[in-house]
C-alpha positions as CSV (number, residue, x, y, z in Angstrom):
1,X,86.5,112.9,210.6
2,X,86.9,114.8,214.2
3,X,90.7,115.9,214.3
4,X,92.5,116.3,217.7
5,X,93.4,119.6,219.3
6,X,96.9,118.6,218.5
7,X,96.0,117.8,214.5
8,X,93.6,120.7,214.5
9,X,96.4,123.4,215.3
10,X,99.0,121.2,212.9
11,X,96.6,121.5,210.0
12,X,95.9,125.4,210.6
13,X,99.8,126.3,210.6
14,X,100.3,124.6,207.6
15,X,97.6,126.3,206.0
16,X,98.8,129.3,207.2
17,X,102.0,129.0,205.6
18,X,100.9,128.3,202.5
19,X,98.5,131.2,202.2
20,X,101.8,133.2,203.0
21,X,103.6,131.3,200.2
22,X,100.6,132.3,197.9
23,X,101.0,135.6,198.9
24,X,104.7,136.0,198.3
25,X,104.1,134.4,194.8
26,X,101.4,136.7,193.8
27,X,103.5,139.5,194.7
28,X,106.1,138.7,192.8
29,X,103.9,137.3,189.9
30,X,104.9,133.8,189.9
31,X,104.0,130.8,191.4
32,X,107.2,128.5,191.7
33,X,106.6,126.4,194.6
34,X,109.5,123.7,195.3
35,X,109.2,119.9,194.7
36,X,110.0,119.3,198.2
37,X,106.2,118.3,199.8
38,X,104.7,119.7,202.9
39,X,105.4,117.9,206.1
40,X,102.8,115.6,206.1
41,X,99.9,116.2,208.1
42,X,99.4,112.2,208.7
43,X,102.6,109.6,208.5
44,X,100.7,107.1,209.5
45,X,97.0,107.3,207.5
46,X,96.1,104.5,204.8
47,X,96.3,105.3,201.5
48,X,92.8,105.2,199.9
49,X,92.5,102.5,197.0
50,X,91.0,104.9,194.2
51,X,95.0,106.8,194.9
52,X,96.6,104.0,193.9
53,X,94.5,102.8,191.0
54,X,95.0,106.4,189.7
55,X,98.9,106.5,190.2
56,X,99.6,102.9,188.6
57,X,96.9,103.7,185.8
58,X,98.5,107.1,184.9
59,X,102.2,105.2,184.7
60,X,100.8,102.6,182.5
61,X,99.2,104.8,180.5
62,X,102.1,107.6,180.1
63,X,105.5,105.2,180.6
64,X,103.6,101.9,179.2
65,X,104.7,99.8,181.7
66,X,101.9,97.5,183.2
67,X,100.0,97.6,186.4
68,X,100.7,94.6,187.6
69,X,104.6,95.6,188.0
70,X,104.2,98.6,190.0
71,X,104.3,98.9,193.7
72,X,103.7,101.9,196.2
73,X,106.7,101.9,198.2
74,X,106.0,105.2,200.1
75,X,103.1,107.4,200.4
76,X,102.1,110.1,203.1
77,X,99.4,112.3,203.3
78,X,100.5,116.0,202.0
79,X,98.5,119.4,201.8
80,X,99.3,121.2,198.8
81,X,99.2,124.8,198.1
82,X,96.7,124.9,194.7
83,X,94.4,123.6,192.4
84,X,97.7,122.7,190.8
85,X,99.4,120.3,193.9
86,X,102.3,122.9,194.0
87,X,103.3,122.1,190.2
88,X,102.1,124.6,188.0
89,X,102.8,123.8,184.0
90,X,104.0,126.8,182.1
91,X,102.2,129.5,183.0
92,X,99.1,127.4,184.3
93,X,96.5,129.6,186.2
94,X,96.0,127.8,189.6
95,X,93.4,127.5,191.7
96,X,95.0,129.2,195.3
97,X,92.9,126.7,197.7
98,X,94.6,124.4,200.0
99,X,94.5,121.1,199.0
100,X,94.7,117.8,201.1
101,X,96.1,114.4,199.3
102,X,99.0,112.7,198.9
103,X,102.7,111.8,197.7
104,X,102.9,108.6,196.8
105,X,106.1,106.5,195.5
106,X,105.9,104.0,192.9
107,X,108.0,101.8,191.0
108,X,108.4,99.0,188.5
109,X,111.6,97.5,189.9
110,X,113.7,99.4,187.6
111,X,112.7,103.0,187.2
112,X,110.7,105.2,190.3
113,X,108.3,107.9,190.0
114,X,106.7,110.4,192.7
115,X,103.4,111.5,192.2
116,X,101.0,114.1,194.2
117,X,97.4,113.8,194.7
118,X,94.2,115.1,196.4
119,X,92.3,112.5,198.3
120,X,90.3,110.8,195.7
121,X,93.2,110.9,193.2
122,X,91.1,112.1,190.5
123,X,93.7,115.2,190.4
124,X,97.1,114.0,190.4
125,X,100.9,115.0,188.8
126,X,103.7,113.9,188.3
127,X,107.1,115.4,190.0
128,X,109.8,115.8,187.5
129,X,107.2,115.2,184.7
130,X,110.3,116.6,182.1
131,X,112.5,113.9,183.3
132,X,114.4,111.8,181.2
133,X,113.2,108.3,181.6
134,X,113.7,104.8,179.8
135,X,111.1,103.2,178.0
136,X,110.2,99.8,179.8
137,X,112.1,97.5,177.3
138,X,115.2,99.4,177.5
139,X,115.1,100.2,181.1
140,X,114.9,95.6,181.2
141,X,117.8,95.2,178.7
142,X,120.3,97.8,180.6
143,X,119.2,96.4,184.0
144,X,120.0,92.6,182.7
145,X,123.4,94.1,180.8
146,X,124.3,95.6,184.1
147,X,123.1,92.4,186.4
148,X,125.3,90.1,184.4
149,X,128.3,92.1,183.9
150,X,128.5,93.1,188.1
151,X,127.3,89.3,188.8
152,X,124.4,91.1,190.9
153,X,121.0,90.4,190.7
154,X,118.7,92.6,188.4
155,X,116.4,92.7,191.9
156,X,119.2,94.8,193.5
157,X,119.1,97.5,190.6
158,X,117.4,100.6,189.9
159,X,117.9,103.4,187.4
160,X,118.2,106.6,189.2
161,X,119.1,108.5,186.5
162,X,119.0,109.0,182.8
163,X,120.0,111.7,180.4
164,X,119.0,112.1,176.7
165,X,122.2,112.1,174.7
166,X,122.9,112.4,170.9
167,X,126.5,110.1,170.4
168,X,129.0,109.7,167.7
169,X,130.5,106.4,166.5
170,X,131.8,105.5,169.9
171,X,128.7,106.2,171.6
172,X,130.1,108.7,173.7
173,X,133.0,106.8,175.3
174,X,136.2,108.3,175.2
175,X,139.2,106.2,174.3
176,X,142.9,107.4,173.6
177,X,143.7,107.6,170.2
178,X,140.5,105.8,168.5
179,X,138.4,107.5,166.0
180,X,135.0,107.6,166.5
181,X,133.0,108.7,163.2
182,X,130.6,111.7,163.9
183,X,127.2,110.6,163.4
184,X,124.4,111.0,165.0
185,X,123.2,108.4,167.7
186,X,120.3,109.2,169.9
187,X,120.3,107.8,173.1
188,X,120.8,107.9,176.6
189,X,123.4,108.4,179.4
190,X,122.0,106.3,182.4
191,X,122.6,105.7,186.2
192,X,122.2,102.5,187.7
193,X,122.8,101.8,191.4
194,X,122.9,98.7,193.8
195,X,122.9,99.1,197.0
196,X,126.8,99.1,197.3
197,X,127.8,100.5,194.1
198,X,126.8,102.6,191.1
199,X,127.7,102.2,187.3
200,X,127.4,104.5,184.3
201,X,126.0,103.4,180.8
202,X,126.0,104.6,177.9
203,X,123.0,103.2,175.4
204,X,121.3,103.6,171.7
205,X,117.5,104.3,171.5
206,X,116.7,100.5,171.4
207,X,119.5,99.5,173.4
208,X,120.9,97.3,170.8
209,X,124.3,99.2,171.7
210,X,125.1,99.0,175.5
211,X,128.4,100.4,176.8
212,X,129.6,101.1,180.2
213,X,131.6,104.4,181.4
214,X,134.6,102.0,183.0
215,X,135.6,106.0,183.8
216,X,132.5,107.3,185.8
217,X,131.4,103.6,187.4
218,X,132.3,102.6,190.5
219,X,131.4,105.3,193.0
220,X,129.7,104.3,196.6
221,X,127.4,107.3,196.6
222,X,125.3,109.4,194.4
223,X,126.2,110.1,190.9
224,X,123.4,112.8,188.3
225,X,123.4,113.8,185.5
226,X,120.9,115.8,186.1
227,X,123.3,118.9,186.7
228,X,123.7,120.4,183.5
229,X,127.2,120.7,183.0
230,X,127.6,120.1,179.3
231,X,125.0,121.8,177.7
232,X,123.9,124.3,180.2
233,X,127.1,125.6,181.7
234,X,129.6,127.8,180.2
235,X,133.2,126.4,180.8
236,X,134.3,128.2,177.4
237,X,138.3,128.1,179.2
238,X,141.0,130.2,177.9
239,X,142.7,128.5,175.8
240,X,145.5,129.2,177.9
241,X,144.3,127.1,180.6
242,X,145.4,123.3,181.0
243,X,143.3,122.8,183.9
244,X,141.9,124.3,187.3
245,X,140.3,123.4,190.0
246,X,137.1,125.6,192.1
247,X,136.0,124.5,195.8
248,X,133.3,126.8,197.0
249,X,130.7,127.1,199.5
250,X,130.5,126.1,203.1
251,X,129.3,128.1,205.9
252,X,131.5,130.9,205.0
253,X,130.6,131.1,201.5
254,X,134.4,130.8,200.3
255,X,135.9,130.5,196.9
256,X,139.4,129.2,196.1
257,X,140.5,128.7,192.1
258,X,143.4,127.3,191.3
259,X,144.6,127.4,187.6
260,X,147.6,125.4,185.7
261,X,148.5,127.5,182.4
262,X,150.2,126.1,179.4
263,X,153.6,127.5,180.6
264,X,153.4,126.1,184.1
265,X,151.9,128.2,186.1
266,X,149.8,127.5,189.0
267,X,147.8,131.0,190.1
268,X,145.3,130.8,192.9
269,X,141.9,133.4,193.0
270,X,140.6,133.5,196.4
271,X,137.0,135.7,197.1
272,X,134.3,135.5,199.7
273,X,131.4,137.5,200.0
274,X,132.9,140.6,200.6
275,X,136.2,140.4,199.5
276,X,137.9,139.7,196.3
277,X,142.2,139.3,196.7
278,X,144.7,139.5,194.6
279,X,145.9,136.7,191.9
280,X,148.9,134.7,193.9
281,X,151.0,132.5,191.7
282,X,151.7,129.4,194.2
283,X,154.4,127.7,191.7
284,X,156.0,127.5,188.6
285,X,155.8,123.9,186.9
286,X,158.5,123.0,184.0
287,X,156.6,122.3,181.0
288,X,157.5,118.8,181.2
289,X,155.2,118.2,184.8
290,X,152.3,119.6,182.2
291,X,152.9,117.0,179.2
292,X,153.1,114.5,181.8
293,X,149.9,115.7,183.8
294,X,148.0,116.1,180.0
295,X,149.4,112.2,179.9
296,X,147.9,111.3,182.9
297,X,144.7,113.1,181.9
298,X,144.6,111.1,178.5
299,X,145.4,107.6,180.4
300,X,142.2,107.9,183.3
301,X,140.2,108.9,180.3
302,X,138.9,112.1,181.7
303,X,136.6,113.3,179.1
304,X,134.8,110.1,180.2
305,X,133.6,112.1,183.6
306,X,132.2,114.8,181.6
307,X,129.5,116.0,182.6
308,X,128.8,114.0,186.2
309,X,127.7,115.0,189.6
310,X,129.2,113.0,192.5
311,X,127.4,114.6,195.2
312,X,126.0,114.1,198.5
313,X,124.1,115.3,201.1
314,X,126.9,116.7,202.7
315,X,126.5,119.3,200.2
316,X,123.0,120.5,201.7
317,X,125.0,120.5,205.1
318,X,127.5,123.3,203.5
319,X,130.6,121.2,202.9
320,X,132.5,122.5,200.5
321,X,132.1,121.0,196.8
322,X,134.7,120.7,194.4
323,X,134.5,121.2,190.4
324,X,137.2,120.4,188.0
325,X,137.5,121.9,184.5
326,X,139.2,121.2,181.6
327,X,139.5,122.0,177.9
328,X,137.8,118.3,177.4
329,X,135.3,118.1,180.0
330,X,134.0,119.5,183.9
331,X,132.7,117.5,186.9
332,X,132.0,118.3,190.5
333,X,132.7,116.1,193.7
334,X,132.6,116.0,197.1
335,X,135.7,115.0,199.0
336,X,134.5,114.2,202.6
337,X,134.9,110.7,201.4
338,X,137.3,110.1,199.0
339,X,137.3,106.3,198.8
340,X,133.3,106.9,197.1
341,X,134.7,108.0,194.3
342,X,135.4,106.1,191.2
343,X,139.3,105.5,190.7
344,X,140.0,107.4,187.6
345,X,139.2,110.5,189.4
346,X,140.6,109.6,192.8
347,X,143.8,109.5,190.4
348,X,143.1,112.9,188.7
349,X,142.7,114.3,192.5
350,X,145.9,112.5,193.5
351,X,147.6,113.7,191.7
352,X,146.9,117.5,190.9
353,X,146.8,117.9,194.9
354,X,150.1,116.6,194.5
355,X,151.1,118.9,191.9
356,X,149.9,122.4,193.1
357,X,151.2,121.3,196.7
358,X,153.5,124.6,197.7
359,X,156.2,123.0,200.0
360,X,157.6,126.3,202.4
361,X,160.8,126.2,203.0
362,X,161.8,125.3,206.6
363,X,162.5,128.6,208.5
């Protein structure tokens, strides 16, 4: 195929950077290219046939679901950096050649996948190949539980998220003063989203047990469990602390802490790049505003959010993000847009904003 001066020149700057990537990676012994593709080389190319028999047969085979379900939804052609498409496994020797193929989307209705590919698709992977994903029959159950419950049809839904959890007798759903007997139930934590709203469900292996988060549903936006914030990150609090509150990053690359003690008080840590200042204690609360904030902790059923991202992209555009901690649980937000968030934590915000607020006297 003869490619235009224009494509020509296109083609040989992204080869160029990739050899640079190589390069880089090589030097530093490791290849760790990121998920995000290439800018593609075509937008508007045709995907060939023998692609897309090789992405649906590779779902069918590995998720089970059948080929007559999926759809491409998005594909454009890529060119990768390796023998490997950009995703080595492990510590995978790869072949350091450019590449050309594509990124293809694909999905069942329910559940998405993104795969890359050269052009004749018999080399292809899977992005996100460690992923936690539903098996068909579950992913159809939760998607009808979900469609019935919201009065929405199970057309509008997809599952954009799921996380492998192991839950007691409750099935991970925190209620005030019940008992939930410690046993072990595998399952998952899973995120599905319409086009105007998004719930959070908790589910058994076969999905005989289906409960929803009433605590973590209802956000307008973006809501992972894919940040590990249980397992992965150490909130190990002093036990000294009731609750605090960390906003950091924007352009300045700022970071305000503000902690509530057992005895009342509310101390702020301020740093930045550079600088690191002083402890300031803002306020001093009677120990009767901290039963009643523990109360109103207990009563929005905040261990419920444990664990949860409500991000968005105004994240990647260095707005500030927000991360609340607890003895019972951590989740991060964004508050450019308050009214996305589900109402137990617009509550919790509510109202510790209102509580640390340090009125000045008048001069």
């Amino acid at each position: 195929m003869m490619l235009s001066n224009s494509r020509r020149m296109l083609v040989g700057t992204l080869m160029a950077s990739v050899m640079v990537l190589g390069q880089v990676a090589a030097a530093n012994n490791a290849i760790a290219y990121p998920l995000v593709p290439l800018p593609p080389v075509y937008k508007d190319a045709t995907l060939p046939a023998p692609v897309v028999q090789a992405v649906k047969q590779d779902v069918n085979q590995t998720f089970g679901v059948a080929v007559a379900q999926l759809k491409v939804t998005e594909s454009s052609q890529q060119m990768w950096p390796d023998g490997c498409l950009g995703l080595p496994r492990g510590k995978e020797a790869c072949t350091m050649a450019i590449v050309s193929g594509w990124r293809v989307t694909v999905t069942d209705g329910v559940q998405t996948w993104f795969y890359r590919t050269d052009n004749t698709g018999k080399t292809l992977r899977l992005e996100d190949a460690d992923k936690a994903r539903l098996p068909v029959a579950v992913a159809q159950k939760l998607v009808q539980r979900v469609a019935k419950e919201n009065r929405v049809s199970v057309a509008s839904l997809q599952v954009t998220e799921v996380r492998e959890r192991v839950f007691g007798g409750c099935l991970g759903i925190y209620r005030p003063n019940q008992p939930c007997t410690k046993i072990g139930i595998k399952g998952w934590q899973a995120i599905v989203r319409s086009p105007r709203q998004t719930w959070v469900y908790h589910l058994n292996s076969d999905a005989s047990r289906i409960e929803r988060n009433f605590t973590a549903s209802g956000a307008r936006g973006d809501v992972r469990t894919s940040f590990d914030l249980m397992d992965g990150f150490d909130r190990q609090l002093d036990a000294s602390i009731v609750f605090q509150k960390t906003v950091s990053g924007g352009l300045a690359g700022l970071m305000n802490k503000v902690v509530l003690t057992e005895d009342g008080k509310v101390i702020s840590y301020s740093s930045s790049p550079l600088t690191r200042q002083a402890p300031v204690l803002l306020k001093t609360l009677t120990l009767a505003e901290v039963k009643a904030f523990k109360q109103l902790l207990e009563t929005q059923r905040y261990p419920n959010l444990n664990g949860l991202s409500y991000l968005t992209d105004a994240v990647l555009a260095d707005y500030p993000g927000s991360m609340f901690e607890s003895q019972s649980g951590v989740v991060q937000y964004v508050d450019i847009a308050p009214g996305d968030l589900p109402r137990s934590l617009r509550n919790v915000i509510r109202s510790w904003d209102a509580l640390t607020q340090v009125n000045n006297p008048a001069p």
